[in-house]
Every structure is written in structure tokens, then in C-alpha cells.
N, C-alpha and C positions, 0 to 999 in steps of 0.2 A: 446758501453756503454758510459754514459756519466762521464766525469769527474767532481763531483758537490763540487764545495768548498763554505765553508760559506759568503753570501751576506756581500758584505761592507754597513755597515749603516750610515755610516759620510756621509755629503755633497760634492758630485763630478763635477769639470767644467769642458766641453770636448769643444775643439775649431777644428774646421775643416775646410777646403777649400782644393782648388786644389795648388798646386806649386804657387808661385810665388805672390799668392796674398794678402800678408800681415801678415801673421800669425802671425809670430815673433812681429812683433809691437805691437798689437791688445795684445797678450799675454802677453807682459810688462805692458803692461797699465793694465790690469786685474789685473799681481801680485801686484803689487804694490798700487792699490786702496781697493782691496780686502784681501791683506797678504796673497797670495799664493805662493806655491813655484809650479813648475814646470815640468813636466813627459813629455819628449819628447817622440812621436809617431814617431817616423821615422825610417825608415829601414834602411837608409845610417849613420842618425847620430851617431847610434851605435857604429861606426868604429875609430878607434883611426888613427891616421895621415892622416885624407880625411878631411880635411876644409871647402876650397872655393868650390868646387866641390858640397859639401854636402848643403851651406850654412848656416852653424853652426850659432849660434848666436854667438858675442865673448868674448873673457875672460871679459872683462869689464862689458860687460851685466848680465854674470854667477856671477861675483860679487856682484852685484844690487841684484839676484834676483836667489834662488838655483835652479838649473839644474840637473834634473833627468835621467840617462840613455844615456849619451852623452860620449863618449868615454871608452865605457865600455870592446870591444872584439878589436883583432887585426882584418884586413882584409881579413885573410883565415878564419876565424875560421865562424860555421855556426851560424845564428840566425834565431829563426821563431818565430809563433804566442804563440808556449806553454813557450818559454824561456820569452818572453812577456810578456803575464800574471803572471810569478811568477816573474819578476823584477819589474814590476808596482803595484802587489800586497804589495809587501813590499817596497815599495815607497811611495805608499799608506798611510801604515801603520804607516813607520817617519813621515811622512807629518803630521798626525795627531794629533800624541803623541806630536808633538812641538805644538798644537793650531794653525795652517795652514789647509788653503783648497789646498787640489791638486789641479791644471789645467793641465789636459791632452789636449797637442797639437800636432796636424801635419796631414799626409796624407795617412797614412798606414791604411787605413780602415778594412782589415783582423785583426789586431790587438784591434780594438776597439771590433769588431765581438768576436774576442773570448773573450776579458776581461767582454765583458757584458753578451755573453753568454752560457759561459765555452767551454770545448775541449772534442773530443771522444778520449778516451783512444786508439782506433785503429789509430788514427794518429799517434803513433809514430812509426819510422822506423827503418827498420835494418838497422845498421849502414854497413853492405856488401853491399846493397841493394846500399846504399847512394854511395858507393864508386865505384860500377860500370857502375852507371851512370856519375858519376863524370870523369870518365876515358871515357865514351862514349861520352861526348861534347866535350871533348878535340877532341877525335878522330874523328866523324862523324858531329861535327858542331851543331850549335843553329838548324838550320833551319830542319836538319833530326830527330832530338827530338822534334819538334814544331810540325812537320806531324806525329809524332807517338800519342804525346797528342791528336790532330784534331783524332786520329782514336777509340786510347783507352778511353779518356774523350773529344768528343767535345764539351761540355758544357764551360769548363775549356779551351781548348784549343782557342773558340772564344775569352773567357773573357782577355785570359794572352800573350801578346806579343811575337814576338819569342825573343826580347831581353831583358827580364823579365827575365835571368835566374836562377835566384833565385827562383822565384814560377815555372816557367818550368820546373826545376830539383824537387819542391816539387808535383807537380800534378806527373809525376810519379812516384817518389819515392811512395805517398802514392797508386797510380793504383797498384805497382806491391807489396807493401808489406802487401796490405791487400784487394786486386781483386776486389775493389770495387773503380770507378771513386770518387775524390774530389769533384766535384760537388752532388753527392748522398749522402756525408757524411756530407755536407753542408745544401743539403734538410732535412735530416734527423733530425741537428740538430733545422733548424728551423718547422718541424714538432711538437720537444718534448714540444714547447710550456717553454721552458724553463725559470724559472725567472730571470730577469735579477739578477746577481752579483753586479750590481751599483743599491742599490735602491734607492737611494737619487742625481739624476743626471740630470744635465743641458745640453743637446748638441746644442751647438751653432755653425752655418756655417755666412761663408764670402762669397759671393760673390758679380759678377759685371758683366757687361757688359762686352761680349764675346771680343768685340775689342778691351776695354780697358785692359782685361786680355795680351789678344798676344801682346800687347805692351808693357806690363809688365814682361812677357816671356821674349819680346827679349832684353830688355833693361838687364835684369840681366844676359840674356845669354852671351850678347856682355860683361860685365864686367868682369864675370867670367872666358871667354877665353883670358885671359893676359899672360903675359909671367910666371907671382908669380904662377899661376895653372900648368901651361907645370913643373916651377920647382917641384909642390907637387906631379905631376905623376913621372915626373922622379925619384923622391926620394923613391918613392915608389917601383917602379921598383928596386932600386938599397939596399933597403932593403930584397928583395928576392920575394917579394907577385907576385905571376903570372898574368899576362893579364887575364887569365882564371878562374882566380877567381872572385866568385860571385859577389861581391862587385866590381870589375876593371872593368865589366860589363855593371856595371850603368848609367843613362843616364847621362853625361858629360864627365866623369874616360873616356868611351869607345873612346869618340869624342879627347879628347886630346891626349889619348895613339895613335890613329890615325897620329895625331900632330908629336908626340914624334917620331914614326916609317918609317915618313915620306911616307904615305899611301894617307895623306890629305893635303893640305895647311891650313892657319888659316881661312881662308876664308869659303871653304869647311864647313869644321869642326864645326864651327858658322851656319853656313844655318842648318847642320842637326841634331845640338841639337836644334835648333829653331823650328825646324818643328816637333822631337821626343820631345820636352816638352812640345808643345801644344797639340798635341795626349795623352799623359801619361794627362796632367790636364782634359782635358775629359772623360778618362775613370774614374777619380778616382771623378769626380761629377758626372756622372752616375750610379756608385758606391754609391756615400752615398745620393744620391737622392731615389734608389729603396733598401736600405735595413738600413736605419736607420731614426727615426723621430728627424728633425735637427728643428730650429728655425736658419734659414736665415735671412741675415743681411747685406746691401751694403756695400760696404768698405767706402761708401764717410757717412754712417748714424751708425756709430761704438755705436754712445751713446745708441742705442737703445739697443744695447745688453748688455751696462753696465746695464742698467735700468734693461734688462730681470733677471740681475744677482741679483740684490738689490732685488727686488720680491721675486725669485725663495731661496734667504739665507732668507729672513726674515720669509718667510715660513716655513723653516726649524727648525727653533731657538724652 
């Protein structure tokens, strides 16, 4: 069944691309031409004491310009698409009441999915359910739960990485608490023909030339693996949060905790978040290439998309 909450009718920006290719910039320049405040989409930014790792915007910018959903949960603790929609909803909502446009940004594409077009009440899981798988990846590893998804949902199990364990632990969580593959609950929902929740909404994409992107990759990746990063894992570690949590998982947390354990040199560690974040930036434009209508935009031709904005508000007025 579906979960239906009343459409938001105020004017919505969504800004999208893969990693690394500007988002944060391009967003500043929106809020501040436009007086918007900001709803981060991001699955890591969530996380209180992950930084550079995440690449937060920083306090100075959050100054400039309100930031929505950025350091809102610890690093065990879980998030998904439905905690999503009801922080964005009500972020939304302030945003409004002060005479502000939201701008929704970042790259969590399952998150846009469900804010525009709601959640089945059978996603949600038993919380035993949760906890035995969660004791099963410690025990039997990513890669013997990535062959169980490949069996029970391979739809899901092509789409999700085995080091995605965040959505790896949700596709089965949701296979085994309601015997029906993520991927069918997905067709399902885009069967119901549902109306979008955003009906007043602009989604706007970045991109660029594939090479110029992996050079953008590596250029932040090489920054990122400094010594200031090795200290925010360590500190982490030494706050109690396990390697094995979701979040410690992520593509860099995992590369430096390698670092940190002496598994990898920095060297190492640099090559294969280079090559795991250009992987991860392709899926997540293949992603919003086949399941959302984006208005694309270079990174070197950004004015166009102001212009799309100036349009698309004076429309609305």
C-alpha cells in the first residue's frame, strides 16, 4: 500500500549530478541569487563527525547560506529514504514559512524517488529482521550477503554494489520482511502512476565530459587522502563507531580505515577510491538518467540553468 501525504504546492529546485562535479558551487550560486536555503540529499552528509571524507560544505558557507540535514544522526545510527522524506518534508515546510525556495541537492537518487513519489508502507522493517542481518555482515562478510541479494533480488543485487552496505543490508532487509524483492516494490510503485508530492518542481542536472569528470574525481580524491582525513577516521574509531558500520563503509571512511589499519599504504588507498568513485559517479547518472526527467546542464554553461530557474519561478508567481 502506498503511503500518500499531501502534495507540497510551493515552488521546488532539485540539483543533481554524480560526485564530484560541482554541486556545492553551482548550489551557492542558486541560493544566493535566488534566496534559497538548502536540503542536502546526501547519504553520508547526514553523519555528524565525517567531514572531509563526506565533503561537507563548510561552516562558512552554512553561514552564507542555511543548510538543511547535515549533521543530523551519529554514525551508527540508521537512515533511509522514509526518515528522508519526513526530514525534507519539514524542511520544506521552514523553508517556506520564512519566504525561501528550497534547493534540494546532492546524489542520493533513491531519496528524490521517494520524496516525489511517496513510500509503500511495507518497506518498513522489523527491527529483529535488521539486527540479524546486521550481525550477518559482521560475521559472513559484504560479499556472502551481495550473492544472497544476486539470488533473492537480482534486479537489486545488479543495481547495488557489494560495498554499498547500506542499501545491501536494505534490499534484504526489505526481501525478507515482506518476501517480496526491492526491485518489485519499486515497479510497483512506479506502476501506481503516482502523483508526484513535488508539484511545483525544477530538476536540474550537471554534467560534463566523462574525462573531465575522472579528473575531477581524482583531483578531490588525492586531497581528501591527507593526513587531517586519517586524523577524522581515527577519531572516529576512537569515539567507539565500528568499522562495520554502515556509514565506516563508505566510499573513502573504508579506503582510509585501510590507511589507519595498515592493510594499505596511502598510495594503494588513493588508486582505489579513484577507481570506486568513478564507478559509484556512473551508476548514480545512470541512475538519474533512466528514472527522473532532469534538464542537463555543462558545468562550463552553469548560466543556462540560472536562466531555466528565472523561467520556471516566474511561472510560478
Amino acid at each position: 500500500m502506498m503511503i500518500i501525504a499531501e502534495p507540497i504546492t510551493t515552488p521546488v529546485l532539485v540539483l543533481v549530478g554524480p560526485t564530484a562535479i560541482g554541486k556545492t558551487d553551482l548550489s551557492l550560486r542558486i541560493a544566493a541569487e535566488f534566496g534559497c536555503e538548502i536540503i542536502s540529499m546526501d547519504s553520508m552528509q547526514v553523519y555528524r563527525y565525517m567531514d572531509i571524507g563526506t565533503a561537507k560544505v563548510s561552516k562558512a558557507e552554512r553561514q552564507q547560506v542555511a543548510h538543511h540535514l547535515i549533521d543530523i544522526i551519529d554514525p551508527d545510527e540508521q537512515y533511509d529514504s522514509a526518515r528522508f522524506v519526513h526530514d525534507a518534508r519539514n524542511a520544506i515546510n521552514m523553508i517556506t514559512s520564512r519566504g525561501k525556495i528550497p534547493l534540494i541537492t546532492g546524489g542520493t537518487g533513491l531519496y528524490l524517488h521517494a520524496l516525489i513519489n511517496g513510500l509503500f508502507d511495507e518497506l518498513n522493517v522489523k527491527d529483529e529482521e535488521r539486527e540479524v542481518l546486521r550481525s550477518r555482515l559482521i560475521n559472513e562478510g559484504r560479499e556472502a550477503l551481495h550473492q544472497e541479494l544476486l539470488q533473492v533480488d537480482p534486479d537489486s543485487g545488479r543495481r547495488i554494489h557489494k560495498n554499498d552496505t547500506q542499501r545491501l543490508l536494505r534490499g534484504l532487509e526489505i526481501y525478507y520482511s515482506t518476501g517480496i524483492p526491492w526491485s518489485e516494490h519499486l515497479q510497483k510503485q512506479a506502476q501506481a502512476g503516482q502523483r508526484s508530492l513535488l508539484t511545483k518542481v525544477l530538476n536540474l542536472g550537471l554534467t560534463c565530459d566523462r574525462k573531465l569528470l575522472h579528473n575531477r574525481i581524482k583531483a578531490r580524491s588525492v586531497s581528501i587522502m591527507q593526513v587531517e582525513f586519517k586524523h577524522e577516521v581515527e577519531g572516529l574509531l576512537e569515539r567507539g563507531y565500528s568499522q562495520d558500520a554502515p556509514s565506516m563503509r563508505s566510499i573513502g571512511y573504508r579506503h582510509m580505515h585501510a590507511c589507519v589499519t595498515g592493510h594499505w599504504d596511502l598510495e594503494t588507498a588513493t588508486d582505489a577510491l579513484i577507481k570506486d568513485t568513478k564507478r559509484y559517479a556512473k551508476r548514480q547518472m545512470t541512475w538519474f538518467r533512466q528514472h527522473l526527467e532532469v534538464r542537463w546542464h555543462d558545468i562550463q554553461c552553469t548560466d543556462k540553468a540560472l536562466a531555466d530557474i528565472t523561467t520556471f519561478l516566474q511561472a510560478e508567481q
